[in-house]
N, CA and C atoms as an extended XYZ file, in Angstrom:
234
Properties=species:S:1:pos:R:3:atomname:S:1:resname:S:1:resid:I:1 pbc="F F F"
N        10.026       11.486       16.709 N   UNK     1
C         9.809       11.691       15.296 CA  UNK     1
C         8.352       11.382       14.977 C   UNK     1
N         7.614       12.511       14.472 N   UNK     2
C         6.237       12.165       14.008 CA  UNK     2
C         6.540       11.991       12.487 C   UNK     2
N         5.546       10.666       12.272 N   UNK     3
C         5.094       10.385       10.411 CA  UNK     3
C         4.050       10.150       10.333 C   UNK     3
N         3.788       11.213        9.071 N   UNK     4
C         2.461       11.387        8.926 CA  UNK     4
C         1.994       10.476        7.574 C   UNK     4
N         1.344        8.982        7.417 N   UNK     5
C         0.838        8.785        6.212 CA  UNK     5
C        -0.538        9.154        5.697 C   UNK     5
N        -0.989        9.795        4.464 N   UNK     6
C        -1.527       10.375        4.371 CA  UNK     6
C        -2.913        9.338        3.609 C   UNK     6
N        -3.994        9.578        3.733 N   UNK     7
C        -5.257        8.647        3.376 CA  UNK     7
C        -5.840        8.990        2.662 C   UNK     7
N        -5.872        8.527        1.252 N   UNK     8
C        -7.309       10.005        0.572 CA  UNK     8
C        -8.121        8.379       -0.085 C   UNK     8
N        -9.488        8.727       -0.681 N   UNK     9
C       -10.134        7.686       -1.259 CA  UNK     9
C        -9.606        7.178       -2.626 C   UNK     9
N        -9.535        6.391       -2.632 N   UNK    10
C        -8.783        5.659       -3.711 CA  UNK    10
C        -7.545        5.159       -3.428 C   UNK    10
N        -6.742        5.824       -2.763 N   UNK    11
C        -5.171        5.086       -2.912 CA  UNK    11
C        -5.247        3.705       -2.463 C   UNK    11
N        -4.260        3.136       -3.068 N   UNK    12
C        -3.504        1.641       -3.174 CA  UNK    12
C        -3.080        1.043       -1.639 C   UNK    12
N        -4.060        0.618       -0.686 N   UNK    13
C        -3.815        0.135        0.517 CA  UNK    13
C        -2.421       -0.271        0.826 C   UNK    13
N        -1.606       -1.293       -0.119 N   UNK    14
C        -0.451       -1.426       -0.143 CA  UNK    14
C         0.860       -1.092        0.064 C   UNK    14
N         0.722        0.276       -0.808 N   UNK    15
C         1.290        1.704       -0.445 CA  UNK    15
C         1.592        2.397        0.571 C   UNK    15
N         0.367        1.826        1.605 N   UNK    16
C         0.275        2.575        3.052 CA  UNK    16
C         0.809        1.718        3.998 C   UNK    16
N        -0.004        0.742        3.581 N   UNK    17
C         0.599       -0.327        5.004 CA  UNK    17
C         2.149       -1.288        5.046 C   UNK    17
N         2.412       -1.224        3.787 N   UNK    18
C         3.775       -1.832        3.398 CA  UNK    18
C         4.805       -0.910        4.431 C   UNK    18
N         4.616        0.471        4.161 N   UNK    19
C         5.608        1.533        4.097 CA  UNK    19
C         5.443        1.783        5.916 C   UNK    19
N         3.892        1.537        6.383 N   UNK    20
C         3.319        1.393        7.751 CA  UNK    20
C         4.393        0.032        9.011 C   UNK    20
N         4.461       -0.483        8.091 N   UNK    21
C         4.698       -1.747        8.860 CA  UNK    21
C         6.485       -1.701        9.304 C   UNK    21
N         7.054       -1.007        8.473 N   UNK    22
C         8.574       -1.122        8.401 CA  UNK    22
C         9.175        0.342        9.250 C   UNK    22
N         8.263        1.565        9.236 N   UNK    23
C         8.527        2.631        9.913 CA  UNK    23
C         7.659        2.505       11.017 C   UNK    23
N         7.341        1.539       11.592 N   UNK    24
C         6.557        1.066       12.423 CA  UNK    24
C         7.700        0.908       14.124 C   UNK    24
N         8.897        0.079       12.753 N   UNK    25
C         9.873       -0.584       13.600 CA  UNK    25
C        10.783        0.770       14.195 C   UNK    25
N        11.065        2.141       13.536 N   UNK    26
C        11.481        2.880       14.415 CA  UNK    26
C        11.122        3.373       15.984 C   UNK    26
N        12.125        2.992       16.575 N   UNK    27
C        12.231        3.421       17.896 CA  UNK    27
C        11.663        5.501       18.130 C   UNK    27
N        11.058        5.260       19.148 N   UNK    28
C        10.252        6.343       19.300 CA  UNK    28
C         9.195        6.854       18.586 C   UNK    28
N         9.042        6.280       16.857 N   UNK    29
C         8.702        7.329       16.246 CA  UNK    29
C         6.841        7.140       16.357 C   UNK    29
N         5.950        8.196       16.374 N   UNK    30
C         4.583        8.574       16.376 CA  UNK    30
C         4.248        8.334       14.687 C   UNK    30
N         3.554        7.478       14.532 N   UNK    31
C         2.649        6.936       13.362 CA  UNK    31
C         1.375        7.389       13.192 C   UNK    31
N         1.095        8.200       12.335 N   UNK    32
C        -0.472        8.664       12.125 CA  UNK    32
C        -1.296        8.374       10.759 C   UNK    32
N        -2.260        7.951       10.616 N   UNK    33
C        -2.809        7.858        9.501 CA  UNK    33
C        -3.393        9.278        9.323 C   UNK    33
N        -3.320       10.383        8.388 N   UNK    34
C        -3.671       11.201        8.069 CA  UNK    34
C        -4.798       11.850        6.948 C   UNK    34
N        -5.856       12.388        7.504 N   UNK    35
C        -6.484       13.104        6.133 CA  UNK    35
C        -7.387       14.101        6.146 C   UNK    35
N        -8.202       14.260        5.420 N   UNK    36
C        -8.638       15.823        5.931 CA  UNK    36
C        -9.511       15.984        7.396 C   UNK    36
N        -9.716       14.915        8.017 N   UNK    37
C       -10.603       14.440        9.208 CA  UNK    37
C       -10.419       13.096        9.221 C   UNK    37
N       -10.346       12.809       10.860 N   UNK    38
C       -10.164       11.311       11.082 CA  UNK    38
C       -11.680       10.729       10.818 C   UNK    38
N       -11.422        9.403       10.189 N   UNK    39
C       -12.229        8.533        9.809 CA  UNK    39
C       -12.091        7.433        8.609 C   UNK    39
N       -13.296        7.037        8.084 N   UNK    40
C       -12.849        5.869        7.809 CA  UNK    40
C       -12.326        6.228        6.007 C   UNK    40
N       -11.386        5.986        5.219 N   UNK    41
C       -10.931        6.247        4.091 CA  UNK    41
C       -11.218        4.571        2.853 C   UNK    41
N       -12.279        4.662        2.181 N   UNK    42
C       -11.925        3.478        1.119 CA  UNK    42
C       -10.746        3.613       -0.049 C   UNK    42
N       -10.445        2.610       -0.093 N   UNK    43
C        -9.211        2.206       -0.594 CA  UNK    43
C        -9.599        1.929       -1.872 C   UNK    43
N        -8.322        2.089       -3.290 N   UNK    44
C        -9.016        1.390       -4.740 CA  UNK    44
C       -10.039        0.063       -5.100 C   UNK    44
N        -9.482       -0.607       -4.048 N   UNK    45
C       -10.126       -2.078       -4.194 CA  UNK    45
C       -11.848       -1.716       -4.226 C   UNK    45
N       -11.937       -0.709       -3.167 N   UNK    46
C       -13.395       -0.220       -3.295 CA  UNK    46
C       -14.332       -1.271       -2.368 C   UNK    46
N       -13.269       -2.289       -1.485 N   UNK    47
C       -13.942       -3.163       -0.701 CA  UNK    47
C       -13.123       -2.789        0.874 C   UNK    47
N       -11.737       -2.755        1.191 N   UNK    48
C       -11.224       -2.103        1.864 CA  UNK    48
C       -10.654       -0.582        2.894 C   UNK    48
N       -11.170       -0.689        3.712 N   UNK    49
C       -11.600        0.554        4.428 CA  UNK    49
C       -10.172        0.841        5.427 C   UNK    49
N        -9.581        2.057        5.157 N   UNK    50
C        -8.452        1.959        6.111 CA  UNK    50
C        -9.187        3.434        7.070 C   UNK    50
N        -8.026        3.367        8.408 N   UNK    51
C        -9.018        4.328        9.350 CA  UNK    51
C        -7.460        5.491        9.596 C   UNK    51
N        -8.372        7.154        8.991 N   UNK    52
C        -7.730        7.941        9.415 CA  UNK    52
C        -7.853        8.602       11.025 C   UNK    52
N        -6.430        8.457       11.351 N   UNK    53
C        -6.592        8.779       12.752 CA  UNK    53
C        -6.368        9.818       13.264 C   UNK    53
N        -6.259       11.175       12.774 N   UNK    54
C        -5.993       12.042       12.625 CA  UNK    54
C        -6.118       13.235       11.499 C   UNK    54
N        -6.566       14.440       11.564 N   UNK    55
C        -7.167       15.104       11.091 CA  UNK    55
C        -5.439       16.182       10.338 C   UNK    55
N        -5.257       16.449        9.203 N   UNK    56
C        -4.447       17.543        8.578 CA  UNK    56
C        -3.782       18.373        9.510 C   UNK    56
N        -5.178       19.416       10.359 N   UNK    57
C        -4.862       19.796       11.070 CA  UNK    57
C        -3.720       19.548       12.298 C   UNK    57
N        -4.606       18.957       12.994 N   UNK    58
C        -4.241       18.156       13.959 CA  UNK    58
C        -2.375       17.097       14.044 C   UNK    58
N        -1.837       17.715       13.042 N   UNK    59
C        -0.868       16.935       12.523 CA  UNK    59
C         0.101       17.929       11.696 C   UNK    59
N         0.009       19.167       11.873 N   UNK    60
C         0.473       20.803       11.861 CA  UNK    60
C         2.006       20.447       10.759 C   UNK    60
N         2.960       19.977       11.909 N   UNK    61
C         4.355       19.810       11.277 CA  UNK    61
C         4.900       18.536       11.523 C   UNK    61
N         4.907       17.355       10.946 N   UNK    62
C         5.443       15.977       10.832 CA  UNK    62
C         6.355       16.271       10.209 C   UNK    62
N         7.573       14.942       11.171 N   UNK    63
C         8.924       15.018       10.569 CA  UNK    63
C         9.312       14.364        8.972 C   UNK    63
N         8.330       13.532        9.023 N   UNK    64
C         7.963       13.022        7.499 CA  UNK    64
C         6.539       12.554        6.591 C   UNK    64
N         6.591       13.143        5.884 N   UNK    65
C         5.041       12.357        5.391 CA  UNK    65
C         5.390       11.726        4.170 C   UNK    65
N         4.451       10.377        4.212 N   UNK    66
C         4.302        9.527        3.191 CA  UNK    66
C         3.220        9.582        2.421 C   UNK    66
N         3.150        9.967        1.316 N   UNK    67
C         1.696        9.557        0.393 CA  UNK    67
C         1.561        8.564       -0.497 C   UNK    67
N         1.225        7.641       -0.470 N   UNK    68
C         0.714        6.408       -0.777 CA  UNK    68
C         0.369        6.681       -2.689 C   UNK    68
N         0.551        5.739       -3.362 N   UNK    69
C         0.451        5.924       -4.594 CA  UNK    69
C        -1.461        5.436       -4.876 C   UNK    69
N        -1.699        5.357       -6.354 N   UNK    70
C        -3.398        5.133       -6.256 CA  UNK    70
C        -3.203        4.058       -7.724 C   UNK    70
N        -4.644        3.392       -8.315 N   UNK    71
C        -4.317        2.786       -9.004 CA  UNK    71
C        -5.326        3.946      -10.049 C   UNK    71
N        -4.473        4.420      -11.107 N   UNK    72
C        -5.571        5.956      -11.562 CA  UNK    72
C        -6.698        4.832      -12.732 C   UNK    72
N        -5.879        3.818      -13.155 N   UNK    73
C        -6.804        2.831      -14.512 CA  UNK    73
C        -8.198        2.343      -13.341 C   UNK    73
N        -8.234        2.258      -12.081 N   UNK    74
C        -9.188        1.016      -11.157 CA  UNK    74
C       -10.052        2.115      -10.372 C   UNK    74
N       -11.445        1.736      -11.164 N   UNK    75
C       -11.979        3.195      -10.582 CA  UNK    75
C       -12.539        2.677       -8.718 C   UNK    75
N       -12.823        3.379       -8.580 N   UNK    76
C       -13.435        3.280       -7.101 CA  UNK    76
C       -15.010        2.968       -6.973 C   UNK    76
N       -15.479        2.457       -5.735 N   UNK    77
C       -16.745        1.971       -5.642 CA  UNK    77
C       -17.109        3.130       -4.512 C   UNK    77
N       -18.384        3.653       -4.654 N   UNK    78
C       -19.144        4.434       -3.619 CA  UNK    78
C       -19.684        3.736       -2.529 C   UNK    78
């Protein structure tokens, strides 16, 4: 079973790694951090850097994807 969680700038680190940590525990399953190119994704906090490991592409048909919620009021830092 591939899952794909998905990384964009801004979302709520929480979101990802909460949901990361518990589908973690499935047996067999392939965990990917996902986004439009692997690399590094900042998070709302705007201090926290999570790492996409895998590119959209590269990640064609996953058996599930997760997208992480954002905080839309907490703007982001460049």
């Amino acid at each position: 079973m591939q899952i794909a969680i998905v990384l964009y700038k801004g979302m709520t680190a929480l979101d990802a790694i909460g949901p990361y940590e518990v589908l973690n525990l499935i047996s067999g399953a392939e965990l990917r951090f996902v986004s439009n190119e692997p690399g590094p994704i900042i998070t709302d906090s705007g201090v926290l850097v999570l790492g996409a490991t895998h590119s959209f592409a590269e990640t064609p048909a996953p058996d599930l994807i997760l997208v992480p919620g954002s905080s839309a009021d907490t703007p982001t830092k460049s």
